[in-house]
Every structure is written in C-alpha cells, then in structure tokens.
N, C-alpha and C positions, 0 to 999 in steps of 0.2 A: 344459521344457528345463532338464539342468543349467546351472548356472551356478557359473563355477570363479573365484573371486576372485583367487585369481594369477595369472590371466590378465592383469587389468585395469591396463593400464601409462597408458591414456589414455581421460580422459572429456569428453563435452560433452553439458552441460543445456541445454536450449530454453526457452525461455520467454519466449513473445510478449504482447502484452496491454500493458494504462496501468502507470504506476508504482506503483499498488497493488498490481497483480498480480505484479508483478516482487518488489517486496517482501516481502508474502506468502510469495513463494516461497524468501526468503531464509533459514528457518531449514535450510533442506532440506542447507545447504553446508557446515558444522560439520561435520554428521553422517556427509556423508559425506567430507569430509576428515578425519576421525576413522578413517571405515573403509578408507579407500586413503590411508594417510599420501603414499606417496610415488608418488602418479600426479601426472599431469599432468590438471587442471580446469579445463577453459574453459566460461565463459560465455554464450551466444549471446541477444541481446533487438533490441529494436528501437533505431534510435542515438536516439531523444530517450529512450529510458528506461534507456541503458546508464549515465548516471551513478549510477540505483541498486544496481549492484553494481560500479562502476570500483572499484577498490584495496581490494578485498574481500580479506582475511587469508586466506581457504578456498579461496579461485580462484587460479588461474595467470594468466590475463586474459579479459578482458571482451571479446566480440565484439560485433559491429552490425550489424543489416540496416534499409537504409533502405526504408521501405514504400512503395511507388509504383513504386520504379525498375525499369527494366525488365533488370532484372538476374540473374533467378531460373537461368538457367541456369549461370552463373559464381555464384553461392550455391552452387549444386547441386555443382557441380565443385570446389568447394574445401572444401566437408564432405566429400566423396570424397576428396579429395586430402591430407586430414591424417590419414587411415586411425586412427581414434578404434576403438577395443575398446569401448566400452561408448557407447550415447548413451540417456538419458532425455529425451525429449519431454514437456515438462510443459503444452504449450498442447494439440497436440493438433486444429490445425486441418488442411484438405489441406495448405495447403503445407507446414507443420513435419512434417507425416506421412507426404510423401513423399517429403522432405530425408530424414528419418530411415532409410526403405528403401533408398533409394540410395546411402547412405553406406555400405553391406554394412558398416558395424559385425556385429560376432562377437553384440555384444549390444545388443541394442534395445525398450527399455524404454516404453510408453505406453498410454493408458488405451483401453479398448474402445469408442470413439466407432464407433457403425453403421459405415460405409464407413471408416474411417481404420487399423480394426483389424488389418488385410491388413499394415503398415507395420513391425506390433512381432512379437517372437518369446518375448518376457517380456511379457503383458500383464495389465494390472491394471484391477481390476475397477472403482475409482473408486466413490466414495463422494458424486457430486454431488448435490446438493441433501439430505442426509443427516448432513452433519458440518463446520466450518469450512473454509474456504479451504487455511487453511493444513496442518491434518490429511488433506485432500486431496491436498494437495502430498507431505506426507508419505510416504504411502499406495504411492507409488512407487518410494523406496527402501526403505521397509520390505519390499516383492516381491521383492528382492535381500538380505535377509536384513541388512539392515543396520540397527544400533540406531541408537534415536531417545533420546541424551540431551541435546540441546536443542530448542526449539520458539522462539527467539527472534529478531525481528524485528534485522535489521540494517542500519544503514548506515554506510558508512567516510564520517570528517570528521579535517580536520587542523588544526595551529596556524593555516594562513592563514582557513580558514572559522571557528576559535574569535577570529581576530582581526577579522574581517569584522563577524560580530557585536558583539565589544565597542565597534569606532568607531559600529558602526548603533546600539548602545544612549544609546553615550556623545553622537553628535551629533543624536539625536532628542528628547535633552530623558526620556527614561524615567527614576522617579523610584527605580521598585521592578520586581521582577519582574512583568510583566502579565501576566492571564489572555489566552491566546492564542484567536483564534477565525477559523476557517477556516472561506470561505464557498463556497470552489471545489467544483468537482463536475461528472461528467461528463454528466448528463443534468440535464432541467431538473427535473423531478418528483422525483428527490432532493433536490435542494434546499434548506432552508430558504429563504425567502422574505426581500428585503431589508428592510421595512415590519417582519415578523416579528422580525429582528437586532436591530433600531433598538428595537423596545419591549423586548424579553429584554435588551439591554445596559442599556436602562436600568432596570430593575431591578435586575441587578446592582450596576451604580454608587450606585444609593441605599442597596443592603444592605452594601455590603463596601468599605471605604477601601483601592481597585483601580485600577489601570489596564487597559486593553483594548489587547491589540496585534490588528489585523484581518492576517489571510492570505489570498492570493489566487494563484491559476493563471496566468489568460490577463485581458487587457487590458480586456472587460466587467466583469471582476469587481472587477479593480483601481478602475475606475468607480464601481460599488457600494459599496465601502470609502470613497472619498471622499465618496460620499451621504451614509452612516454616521456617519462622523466630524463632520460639520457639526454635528450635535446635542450635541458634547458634546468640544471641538477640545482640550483642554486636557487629560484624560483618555482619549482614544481616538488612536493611531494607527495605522500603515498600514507594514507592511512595504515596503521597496523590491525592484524586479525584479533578482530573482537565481537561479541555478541551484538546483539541491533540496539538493546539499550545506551549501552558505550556509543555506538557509533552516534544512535541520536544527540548522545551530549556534545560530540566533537561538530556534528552538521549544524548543533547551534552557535558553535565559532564561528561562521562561515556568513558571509554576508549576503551570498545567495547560493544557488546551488541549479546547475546544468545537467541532465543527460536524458536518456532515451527510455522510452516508456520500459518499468521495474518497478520491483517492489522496493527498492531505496527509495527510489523518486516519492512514493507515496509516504516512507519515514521522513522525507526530509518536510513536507508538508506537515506532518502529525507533530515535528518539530519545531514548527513557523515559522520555517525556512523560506524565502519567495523562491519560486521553481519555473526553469524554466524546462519545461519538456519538447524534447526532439519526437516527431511521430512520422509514422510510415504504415505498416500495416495494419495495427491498430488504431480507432478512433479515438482521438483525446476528447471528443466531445463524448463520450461513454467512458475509458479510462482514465483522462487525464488528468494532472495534477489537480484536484479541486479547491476552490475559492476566489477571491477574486482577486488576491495578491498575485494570481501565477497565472502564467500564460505557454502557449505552445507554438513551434512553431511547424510548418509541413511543405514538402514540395508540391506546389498549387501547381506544378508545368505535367505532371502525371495525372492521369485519368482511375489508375489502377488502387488509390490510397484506399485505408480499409478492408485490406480483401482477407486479414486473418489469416495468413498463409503461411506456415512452418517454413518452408521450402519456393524459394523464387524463383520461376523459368524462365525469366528476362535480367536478373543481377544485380536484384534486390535497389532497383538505380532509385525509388522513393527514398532511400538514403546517401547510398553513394553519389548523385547526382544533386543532392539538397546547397544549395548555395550557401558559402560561408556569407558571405559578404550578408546575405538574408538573414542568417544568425545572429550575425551579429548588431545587426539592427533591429531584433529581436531583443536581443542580450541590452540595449539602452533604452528600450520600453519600457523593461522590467524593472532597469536601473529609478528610470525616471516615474514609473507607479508605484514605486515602495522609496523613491524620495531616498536611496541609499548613496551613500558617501564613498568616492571610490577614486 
C-alpha cells in the first residue's frame, strides 16, 4: 500500500500490556512526533498504566481502557468516532486488532500476528524474539518510512513529584543518595528471591559506606521490604505507596538502581537511572533494561535460561542458584561505566 504522509492529520497508538510494556514503547513518540510535527497523537493503554505516558511532550493525550469492563463495544464506537487517519497497533492482541479494523482508519499499521493480520493494511513483519522490545516497537514506524533518531525510554515528572521526593528523602532520615533495589515483578520465577536480597544487600553494605532504598509494586512485596529492612533498620529503607510518577522522582535520588526483570526496572531507566538487572527466565537481550548505561546479569552455570516459564519444575534455581559474589561484580561494572561515586 502506498502511504501518503500528507495525509496524516491524526494518529492513535495502542499499546496494551504492564507499565513495562507501555514504557518500552515510549521511544516510538519522539520519532514520530518528529515526523507528523503537526498531527494530532493520541495515546490509547490500559487506565492503571496510562500514567506512564500522561503529560507526555510527543502526545496530544493519553487514553484509557479499563480491562474487565464490559464496555468493548462503546471502545469500538469511539475509535470509530474520532476518524484517526493513521492508527499503529503496537500490542497486537484480538481485541486491539480488531479496534484497529473497525476504526477504517485510511492507515493501519500492525504486526503479522497469525489471525490478527486481517486488521492491518501496513503490516510489519515483527522482529519478536529476535531483537529488544523496544527496536520491536520501533519496527513499526520505521514500515511508514519514518526515522528513528531517538530510542529513549521516557517518562513525564513535575515539580510536585520532584517535591514529593525531596520531603520522602528529607523525613526518612536518608543520609546520601541510596542504591535503589526493586524487588517487584510480575511473575513469581522472575523474581529474585527475598532470603536472596537479604544476603546480596548485605554485602553490599559491608563493601560500600551505602544506603539501600527497597522498591516495591503491590502490598506482598511492600511486606517483603519490611522483612528486608529488619536486618539492617538503620541503613535500609522502604519507599512509600505512591503512583509511578512519584516513584520516578524518588528512583532519580538513587545513584543506581538493582533488581529483577519488572516493570520498575524499565521506570528506573525511563528515569536515567543506570540499572542493573537480575535475569532468569526471561531474556534481557529482548527485555532488558535498555541503553548502554545498564547492564544484566544471569546464571551462565544453567542451560535452562529463557524458557518464559510461569511456573518452574526444577526450583526456579536460574535465580536461586545465581552467585552473589557474580552480582556483585556486576554491581562494580556498572559502578565503574557510569563513573558513579560511591
């Protein structure tokens, strides 16, 4: 199909998926607000992951769809109803695929998913399991002829979340910037392990006159930070429950930041944070913290890494078996390629 650029007076990107995924997808918006200065970009995600691109500089605004509701055919009607000229589908599931078709956008951009390919009339080949996340994302405007000169992880923060931070640093007693470590994660087999945190922080604290800020998602995990911290109350603590913006500005306190493949890991990058990321079943050469500030590490002694596995029938030992000592020679890589003070 050609495709005529003057056309394009309105766009809307999709992109369903956790707040990793959404972010991920955020270098894609530059680029192409670079290449349509003056369209009109909207947003569309799910509403707990639209604050990672709310007040986004390259968007026009942010949309929501709540997942559950039974609402799909008023969604359908009203991506129809804004008569969008151009829509990218970056998730790529049925229902985004077949939002997409019915929206009879002029242009309809998305990846060759078996049954979903019927949707798009620009379709791209997709590069899964073959290239990072994020050059996947890519992949899709590049099919429209549009340059890629940025690849950078974004999120919008303002003075009230840079102030949010400073009172959370100023009333928790922090002495110095803490090494951050994020223990959130969406499956349990990613993970790092809490018993695992508890002996790796404390080595750290014997090597390096540090503090420990712990990160956390959901309210198990917040639990496990207060496990954590009992060993060592005075040096370790615990961020409070706040939205991803807030947290962004606190993860920019932090002089680097640790833990296991999540959707934080990817906030702490979109807040240029150096990361270091812990991997096991998933590939960090596809997920991993992207750029070349950050680096990963993996138990190279296992044959089994990458297998995507919900559920482990051997005991998940790509983590629990991962060498601290390997960590933490890890953890002075990262020290020593971001040149950090510590």
């Amino acid at each position: 199909m050609v495709f005529h650029k003057e056309k394009i007076k309105k766009i809307l990107i999709i992109k369903f998926g956790g707040i990793g995924d959404v972010l991920l997808s955020t270098p894609v918006l530059p680029n192409l607000r670079e290449f349509f200065p003056d369209a009109i970009i909207n947003f569309l995600t799910y509403q707990n992951c639209i604050d990672a691109v709310k007040d986004n500089p390259y968007i026009n605004r942010a949309l929501s769809f709540k997942l559950g509701d039974d609402t799909s055919y008023c969604f359908l009607k009203n991506i129809k109803k804004q008569k969008y000229d151009l829509i990218i589908d970056l998730f790529g599931n049925p229902r985004t695929a077949f939002a997409t078709f019915y929206s009879f956008a002029k242009y309809r951009v998305g990846f060759k998913f078996r049954h979903r390919r019927y949707a798009y009339n620009i379709k791209v080949d997709g590069r899964g399991g073959e290239v990072h996340n994020v050059e996947f994302n890519l992949d899709a405007i590049r099919k429209i002829n549009c340059p890629v000169n940025s690849k950078k992880l974004f999120i919008a923060t303002n003075n009230y979340h840079e102030e949010f931070a400073d009172i959370f640093i100023k009333n928790t007693g922090l002495n110095k910037s803490p090494i951050g470590i994020v223990i959130s994660g969406g499956w349990e087999t990613k993970k790092y392990k809490t018993d695992d945190y508890k002996i790796l922080i404390k080595k750290i604290l014997e090597k390096y006159d540090a503090e420990i800020l712990l990160m956390w998602g959901i309210q198990p995990e917040k639990e496990q930070c207060e496990i954590i911290k009992k060993d060592n109350a005075e040096r370790i603590f615990v961020t409070p429950e706040c939205d991803i913006k807030y947290l962004s500005a606190i993860m920019k306190k932090c002089k680097f930041v640790i833990g296991n493949d999540s959707g934080l890991i990817h906030l702490a990058v979109a807040s240029d944070v150096p990361v270091l990321g812990i991997y096991g079943p998933t590939n960090p050469l596809l997920q991993g913290p992207f750029g070349e500030n950050n680096i990963t590490v993996v138990n190279e002694k296992i044959d089994c890494l990458n297998c995507n596995l919900l559920e482990c029938p051997i005991g998940n030992i790509c983590m629990t078996e991962l060498s601290k000592d390997v960590i933490m020679e890890k953890i002075e890589e990262l020290i020593s390629k971001n040149k950090i003070e510590i």
